[in-house]
Jmol script that loads the backbone (N, CA, C; Angstrom):
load data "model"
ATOM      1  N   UNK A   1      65.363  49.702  30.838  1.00  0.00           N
ATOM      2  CA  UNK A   1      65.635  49.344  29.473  1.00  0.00           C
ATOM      3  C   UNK A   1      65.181  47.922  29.168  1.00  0.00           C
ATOM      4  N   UNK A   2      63.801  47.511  29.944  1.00  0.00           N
ATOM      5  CA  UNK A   2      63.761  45.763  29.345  1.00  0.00           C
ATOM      6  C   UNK A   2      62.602  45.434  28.828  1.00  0.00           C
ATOM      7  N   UNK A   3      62.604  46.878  27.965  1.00  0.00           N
ATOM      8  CA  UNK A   3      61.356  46.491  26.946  1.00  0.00           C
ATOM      9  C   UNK A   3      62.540  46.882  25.507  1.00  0.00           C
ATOM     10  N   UNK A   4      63.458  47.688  25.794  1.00  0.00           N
ATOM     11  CA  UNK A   4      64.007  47.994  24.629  1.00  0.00           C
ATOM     12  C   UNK A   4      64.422  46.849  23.774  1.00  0.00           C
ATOM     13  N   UNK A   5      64.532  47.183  22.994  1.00  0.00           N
ATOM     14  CA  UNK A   5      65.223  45.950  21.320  1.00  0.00           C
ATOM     15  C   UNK A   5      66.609  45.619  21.702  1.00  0.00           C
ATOM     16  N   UNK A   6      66.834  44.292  21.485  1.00  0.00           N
ATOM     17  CA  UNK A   6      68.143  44.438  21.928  1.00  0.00           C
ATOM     18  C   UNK A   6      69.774  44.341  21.392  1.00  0.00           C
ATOM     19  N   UNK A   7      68.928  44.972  19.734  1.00  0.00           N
ATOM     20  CA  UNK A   7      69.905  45.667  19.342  1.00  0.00           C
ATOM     21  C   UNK A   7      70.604  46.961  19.267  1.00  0.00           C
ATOM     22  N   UNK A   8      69.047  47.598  20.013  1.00  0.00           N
ATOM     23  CA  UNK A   8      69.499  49.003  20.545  1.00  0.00           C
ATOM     24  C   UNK A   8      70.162  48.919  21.734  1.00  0.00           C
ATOM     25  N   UNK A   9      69.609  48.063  22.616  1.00  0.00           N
ATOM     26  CA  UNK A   9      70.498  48.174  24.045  1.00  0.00           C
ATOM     27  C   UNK A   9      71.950  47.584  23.670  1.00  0.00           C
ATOM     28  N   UNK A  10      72.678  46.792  22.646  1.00  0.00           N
ATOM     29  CA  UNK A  10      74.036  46.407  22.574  1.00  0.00           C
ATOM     30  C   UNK A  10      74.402  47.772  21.433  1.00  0.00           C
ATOM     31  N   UNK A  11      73.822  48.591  21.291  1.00  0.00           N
ATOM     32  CA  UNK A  11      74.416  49.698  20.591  1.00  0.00           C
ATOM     33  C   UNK A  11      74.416  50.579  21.636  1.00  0.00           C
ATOM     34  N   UNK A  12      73.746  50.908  22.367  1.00  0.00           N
ATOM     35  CA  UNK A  12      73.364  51.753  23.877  1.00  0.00           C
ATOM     36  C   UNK A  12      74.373  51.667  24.239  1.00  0.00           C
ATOM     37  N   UNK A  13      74.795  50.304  24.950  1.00  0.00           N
ATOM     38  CA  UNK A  13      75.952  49.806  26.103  1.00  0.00           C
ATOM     39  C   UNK A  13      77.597  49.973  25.154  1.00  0.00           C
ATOM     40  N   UNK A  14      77.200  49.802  23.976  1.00  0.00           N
ATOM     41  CA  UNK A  14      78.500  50.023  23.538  1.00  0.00           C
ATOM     42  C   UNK A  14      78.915  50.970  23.212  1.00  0.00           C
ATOM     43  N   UNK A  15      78.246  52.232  22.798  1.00  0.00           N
ATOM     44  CA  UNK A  15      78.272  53.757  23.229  1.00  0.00           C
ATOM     45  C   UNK A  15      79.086  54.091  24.280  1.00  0.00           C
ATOM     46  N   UNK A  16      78.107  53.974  25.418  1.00  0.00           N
ATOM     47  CA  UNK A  16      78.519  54.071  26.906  1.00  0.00           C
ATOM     48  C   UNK A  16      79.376  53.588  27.190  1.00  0.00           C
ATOM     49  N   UNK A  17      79.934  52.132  27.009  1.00  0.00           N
ATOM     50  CA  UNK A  17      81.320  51.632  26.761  1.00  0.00           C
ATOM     51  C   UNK A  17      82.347  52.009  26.428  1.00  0.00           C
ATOM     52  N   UNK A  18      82.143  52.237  25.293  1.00  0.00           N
ATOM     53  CA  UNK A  18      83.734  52.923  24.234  1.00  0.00           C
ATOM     54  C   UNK A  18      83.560  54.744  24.787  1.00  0.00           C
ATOM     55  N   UNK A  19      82.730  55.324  25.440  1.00  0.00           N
ATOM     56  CA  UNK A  19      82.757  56.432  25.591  1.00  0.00           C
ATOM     57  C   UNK A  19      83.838  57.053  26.141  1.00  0.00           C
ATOM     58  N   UNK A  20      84.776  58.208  25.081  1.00  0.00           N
ATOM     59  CA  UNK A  20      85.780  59.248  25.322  1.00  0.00           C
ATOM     60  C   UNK A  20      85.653  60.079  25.502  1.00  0.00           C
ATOM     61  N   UNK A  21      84.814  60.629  25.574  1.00  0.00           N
ATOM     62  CA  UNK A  21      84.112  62.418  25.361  1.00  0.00           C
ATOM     63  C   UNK A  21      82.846  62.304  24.942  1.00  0.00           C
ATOM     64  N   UNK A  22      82.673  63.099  26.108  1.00  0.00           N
ATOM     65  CA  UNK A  22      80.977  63.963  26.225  1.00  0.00           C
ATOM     66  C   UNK A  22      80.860  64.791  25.658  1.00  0.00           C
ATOM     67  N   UNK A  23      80.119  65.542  25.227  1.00  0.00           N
ATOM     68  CA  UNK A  23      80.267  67.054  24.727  1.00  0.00           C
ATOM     69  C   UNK A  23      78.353  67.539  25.282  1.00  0.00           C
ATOM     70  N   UNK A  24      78.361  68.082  25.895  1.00  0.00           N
ATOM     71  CA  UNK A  24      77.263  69.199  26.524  1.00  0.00           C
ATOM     72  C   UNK A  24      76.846  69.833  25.730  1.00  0.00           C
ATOM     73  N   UNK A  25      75.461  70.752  25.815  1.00  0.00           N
ATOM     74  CA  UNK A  25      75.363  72.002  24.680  1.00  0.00           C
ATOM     75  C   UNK A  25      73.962  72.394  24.947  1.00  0.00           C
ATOM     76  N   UNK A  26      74.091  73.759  25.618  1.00  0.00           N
ATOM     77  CA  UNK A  26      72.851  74.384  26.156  1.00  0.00           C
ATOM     78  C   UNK A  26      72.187  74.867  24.823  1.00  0.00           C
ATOM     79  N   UNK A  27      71.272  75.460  24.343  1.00  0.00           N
ATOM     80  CA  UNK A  27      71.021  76.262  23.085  1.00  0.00           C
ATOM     81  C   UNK A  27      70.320  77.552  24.259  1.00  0.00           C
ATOM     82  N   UNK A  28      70.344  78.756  23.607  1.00  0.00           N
ATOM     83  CA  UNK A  28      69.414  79.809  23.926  1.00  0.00           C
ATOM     84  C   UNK A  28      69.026  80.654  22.874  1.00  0.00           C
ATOM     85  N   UNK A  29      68.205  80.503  22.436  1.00  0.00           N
ATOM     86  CA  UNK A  29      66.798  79.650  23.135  1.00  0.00           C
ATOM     87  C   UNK A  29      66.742  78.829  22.956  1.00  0.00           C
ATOM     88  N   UNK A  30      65.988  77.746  22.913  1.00  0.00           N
ATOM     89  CA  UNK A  30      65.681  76.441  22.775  1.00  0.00           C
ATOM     90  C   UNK A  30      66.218  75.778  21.554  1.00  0.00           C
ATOM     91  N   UNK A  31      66.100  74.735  21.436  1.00  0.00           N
ATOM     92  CA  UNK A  31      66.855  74.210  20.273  1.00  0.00           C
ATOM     93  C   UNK A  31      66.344  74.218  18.973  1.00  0.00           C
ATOM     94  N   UNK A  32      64.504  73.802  19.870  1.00  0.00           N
ATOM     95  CA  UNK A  32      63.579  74.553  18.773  1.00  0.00           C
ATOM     96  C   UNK A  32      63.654  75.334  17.836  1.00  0.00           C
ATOM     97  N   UNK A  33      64.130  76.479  18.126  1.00  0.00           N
ATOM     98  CA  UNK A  33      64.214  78.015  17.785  1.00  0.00           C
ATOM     99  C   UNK A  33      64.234  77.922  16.596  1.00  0.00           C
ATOM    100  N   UNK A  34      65.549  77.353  16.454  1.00  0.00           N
ATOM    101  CA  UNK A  34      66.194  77.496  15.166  1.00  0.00           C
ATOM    102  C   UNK A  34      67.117  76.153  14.591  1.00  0.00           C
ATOM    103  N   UNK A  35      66.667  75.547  12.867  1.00  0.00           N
ATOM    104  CA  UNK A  35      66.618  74.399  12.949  1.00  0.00           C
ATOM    105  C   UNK A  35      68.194  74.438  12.840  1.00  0.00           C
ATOM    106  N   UNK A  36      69.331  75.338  12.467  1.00  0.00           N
ATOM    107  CA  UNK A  36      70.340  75.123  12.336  1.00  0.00           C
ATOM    108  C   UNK A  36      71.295  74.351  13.861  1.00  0.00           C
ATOM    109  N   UNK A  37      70.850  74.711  14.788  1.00  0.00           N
ATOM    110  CA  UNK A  37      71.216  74.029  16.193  1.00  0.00           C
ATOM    111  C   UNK A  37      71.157  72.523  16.038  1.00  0.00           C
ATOM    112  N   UNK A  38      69.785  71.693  15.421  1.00  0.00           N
ATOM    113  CA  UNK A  38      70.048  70.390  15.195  1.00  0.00           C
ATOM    114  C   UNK A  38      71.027  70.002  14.459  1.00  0.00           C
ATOM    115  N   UNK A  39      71.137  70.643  12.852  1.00  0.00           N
ATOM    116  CA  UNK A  39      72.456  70.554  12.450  1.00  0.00           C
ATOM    117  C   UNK A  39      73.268  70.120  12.946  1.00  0.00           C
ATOM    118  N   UNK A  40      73.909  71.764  13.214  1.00  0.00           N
ATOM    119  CA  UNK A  40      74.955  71.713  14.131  1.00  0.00           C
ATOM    120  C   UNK A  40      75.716  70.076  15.465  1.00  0.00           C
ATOM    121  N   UNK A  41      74.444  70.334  15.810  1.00  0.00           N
ATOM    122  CA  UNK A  41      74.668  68.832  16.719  1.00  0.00           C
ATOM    123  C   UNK A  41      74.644  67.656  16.091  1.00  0.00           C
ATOM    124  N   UNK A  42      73.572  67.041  15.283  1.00  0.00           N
ATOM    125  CA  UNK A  42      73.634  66.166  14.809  1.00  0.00           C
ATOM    126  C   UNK A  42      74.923  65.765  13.442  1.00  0.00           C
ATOM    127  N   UNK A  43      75.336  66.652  13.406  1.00  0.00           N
ATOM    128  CA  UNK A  43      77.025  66.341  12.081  1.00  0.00           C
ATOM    129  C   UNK A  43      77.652  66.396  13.731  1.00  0.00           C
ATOM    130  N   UNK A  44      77.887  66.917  14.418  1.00  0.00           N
ATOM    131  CA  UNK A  44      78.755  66.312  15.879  1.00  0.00           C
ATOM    132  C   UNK A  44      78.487  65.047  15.681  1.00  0.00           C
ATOM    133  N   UNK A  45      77.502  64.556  15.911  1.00  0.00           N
ATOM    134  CA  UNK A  45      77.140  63.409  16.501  1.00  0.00           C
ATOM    135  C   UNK A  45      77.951  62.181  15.690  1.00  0.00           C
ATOM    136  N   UNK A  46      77.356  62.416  14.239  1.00  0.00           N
ATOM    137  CA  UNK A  46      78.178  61.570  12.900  1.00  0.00           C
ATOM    138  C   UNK A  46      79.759  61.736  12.877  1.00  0.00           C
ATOM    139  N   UNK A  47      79.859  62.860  13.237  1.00  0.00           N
ATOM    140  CA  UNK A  47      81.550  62.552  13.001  1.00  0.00           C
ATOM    141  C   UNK A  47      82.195  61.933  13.978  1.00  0.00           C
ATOM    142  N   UNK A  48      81.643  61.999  14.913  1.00  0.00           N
ATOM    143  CA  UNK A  48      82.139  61.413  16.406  1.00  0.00           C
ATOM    144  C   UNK A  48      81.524  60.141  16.879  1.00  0.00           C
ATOM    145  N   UNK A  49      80.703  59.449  16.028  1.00  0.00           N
ATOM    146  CA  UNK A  49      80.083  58.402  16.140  1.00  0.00           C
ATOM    147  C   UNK A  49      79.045  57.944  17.263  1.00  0.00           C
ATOM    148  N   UNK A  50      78.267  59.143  17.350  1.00  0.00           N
ATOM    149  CA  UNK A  50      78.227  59.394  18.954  1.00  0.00           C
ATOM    150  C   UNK A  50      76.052  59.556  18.632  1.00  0.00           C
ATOM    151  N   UNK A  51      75.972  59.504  20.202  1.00  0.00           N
ATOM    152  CA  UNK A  51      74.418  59.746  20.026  1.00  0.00           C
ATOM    153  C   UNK A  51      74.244  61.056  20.446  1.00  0.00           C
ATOM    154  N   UNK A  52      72.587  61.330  20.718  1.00  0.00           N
ATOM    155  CA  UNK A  52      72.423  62.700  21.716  1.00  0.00           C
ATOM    156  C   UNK A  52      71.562  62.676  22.056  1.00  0.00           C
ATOM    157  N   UNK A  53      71.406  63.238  23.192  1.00  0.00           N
ATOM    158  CA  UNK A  53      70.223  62.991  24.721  1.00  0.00           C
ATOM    159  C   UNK A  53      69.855  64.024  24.422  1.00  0.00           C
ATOM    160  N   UNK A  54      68.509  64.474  24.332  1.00  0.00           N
ATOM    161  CA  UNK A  54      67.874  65.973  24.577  1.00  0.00           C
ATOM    162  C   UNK A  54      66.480  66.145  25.524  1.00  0.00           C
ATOM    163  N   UNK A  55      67.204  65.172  26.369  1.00  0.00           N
ATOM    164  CA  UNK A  55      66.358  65.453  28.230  1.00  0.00           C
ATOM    165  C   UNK A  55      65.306  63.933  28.072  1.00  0.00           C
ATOM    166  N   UNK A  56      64.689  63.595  26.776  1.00  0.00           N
ATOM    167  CA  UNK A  56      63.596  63.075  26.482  1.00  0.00           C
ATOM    168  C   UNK A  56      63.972  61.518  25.923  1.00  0.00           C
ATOM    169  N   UNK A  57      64.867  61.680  24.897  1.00  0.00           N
ATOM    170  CA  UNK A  57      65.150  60.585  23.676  1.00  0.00           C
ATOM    171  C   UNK A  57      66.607  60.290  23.623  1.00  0.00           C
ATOM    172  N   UNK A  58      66.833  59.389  23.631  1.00  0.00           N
ATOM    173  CA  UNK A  58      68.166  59.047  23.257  1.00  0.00           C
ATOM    174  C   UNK A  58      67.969  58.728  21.297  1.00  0.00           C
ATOM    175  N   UNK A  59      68.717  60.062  20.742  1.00  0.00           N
ATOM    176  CA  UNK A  59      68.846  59.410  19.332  1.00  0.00           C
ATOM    177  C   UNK A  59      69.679  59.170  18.731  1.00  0.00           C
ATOM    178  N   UNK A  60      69.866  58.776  17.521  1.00  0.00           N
ATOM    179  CA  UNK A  60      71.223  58.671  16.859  1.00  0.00           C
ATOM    180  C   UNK A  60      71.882  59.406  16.125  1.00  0.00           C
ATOM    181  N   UNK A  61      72.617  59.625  14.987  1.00  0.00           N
ATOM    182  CA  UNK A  61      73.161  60.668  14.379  1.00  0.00           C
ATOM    183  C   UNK A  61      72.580  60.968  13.690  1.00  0.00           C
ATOM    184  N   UNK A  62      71.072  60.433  12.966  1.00  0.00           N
ATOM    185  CA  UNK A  62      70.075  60.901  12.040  1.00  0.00           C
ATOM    186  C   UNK A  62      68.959  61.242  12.417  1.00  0.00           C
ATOM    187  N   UNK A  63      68.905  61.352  13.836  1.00  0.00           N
ATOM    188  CA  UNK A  63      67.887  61.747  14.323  1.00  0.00           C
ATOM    189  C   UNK A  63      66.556  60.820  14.652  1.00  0.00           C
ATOM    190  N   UNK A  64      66.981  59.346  14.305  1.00  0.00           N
ATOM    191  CA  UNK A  64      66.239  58.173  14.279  1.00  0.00           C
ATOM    192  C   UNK A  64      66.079  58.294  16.254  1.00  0.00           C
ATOM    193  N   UNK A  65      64.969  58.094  16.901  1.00  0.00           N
ATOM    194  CA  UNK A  65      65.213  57.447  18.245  1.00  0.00           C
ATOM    195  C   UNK A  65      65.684  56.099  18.740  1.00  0.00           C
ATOM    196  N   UNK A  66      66.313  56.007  19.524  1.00  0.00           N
ATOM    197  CA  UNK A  66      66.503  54.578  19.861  1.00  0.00           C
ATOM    198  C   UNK A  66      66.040  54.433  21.282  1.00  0.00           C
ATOM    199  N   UNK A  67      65.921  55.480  22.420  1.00  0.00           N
ATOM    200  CA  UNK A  67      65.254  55.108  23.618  1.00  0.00           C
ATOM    201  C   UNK A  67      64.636  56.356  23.715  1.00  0.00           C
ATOM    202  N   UNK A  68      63.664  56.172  23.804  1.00  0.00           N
ATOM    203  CA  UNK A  68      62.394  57.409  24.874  1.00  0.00           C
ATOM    204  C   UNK A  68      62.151  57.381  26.339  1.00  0.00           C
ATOM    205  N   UNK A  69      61.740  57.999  26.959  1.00  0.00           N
ATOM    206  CA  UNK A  69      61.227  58.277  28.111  1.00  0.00           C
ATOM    207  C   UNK A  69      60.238  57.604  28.466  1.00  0.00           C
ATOM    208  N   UNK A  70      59.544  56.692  29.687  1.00  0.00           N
ATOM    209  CA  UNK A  70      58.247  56.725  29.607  1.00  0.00           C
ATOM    210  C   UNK A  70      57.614  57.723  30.233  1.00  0.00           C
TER     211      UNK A  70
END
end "model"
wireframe off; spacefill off
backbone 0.3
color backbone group
């Protein structure tokens, strides 16, 4: 993380910090599939103030990225 911005990394760490609950979530099929699955997750995300990992990106509740993969 020491190319990231480092207002994303004090939003990152404070995530991970204050973190109470995880919540998991396989899709089948893919998440792709069908756009209602992002939905679905991303209003999780907002109500719970929370981000979401999908193997690749760390994003936020709007779907903005804040960390990628290299």
């Amino acid at each position: 993380m020491s190319n990231v911005d480092s207002s994303v990394k004090k939003l990152l760490t404070s995530h991970a910090e204050s973190c109470e609950l995880i919540v998991g979530v396989v899709a089948e099929p893919a998440f792709d599939a069908d756009e209602r699955y992002h939905t679905v997750v991303f209003a999780i995300a907002k109500a719970l103030d929370g981000v979401v990992f999908n193997g690749e990106e760390m994003l936020d509740a709007n779907g903005v990225t804040l960390l990628a993969a290299a």
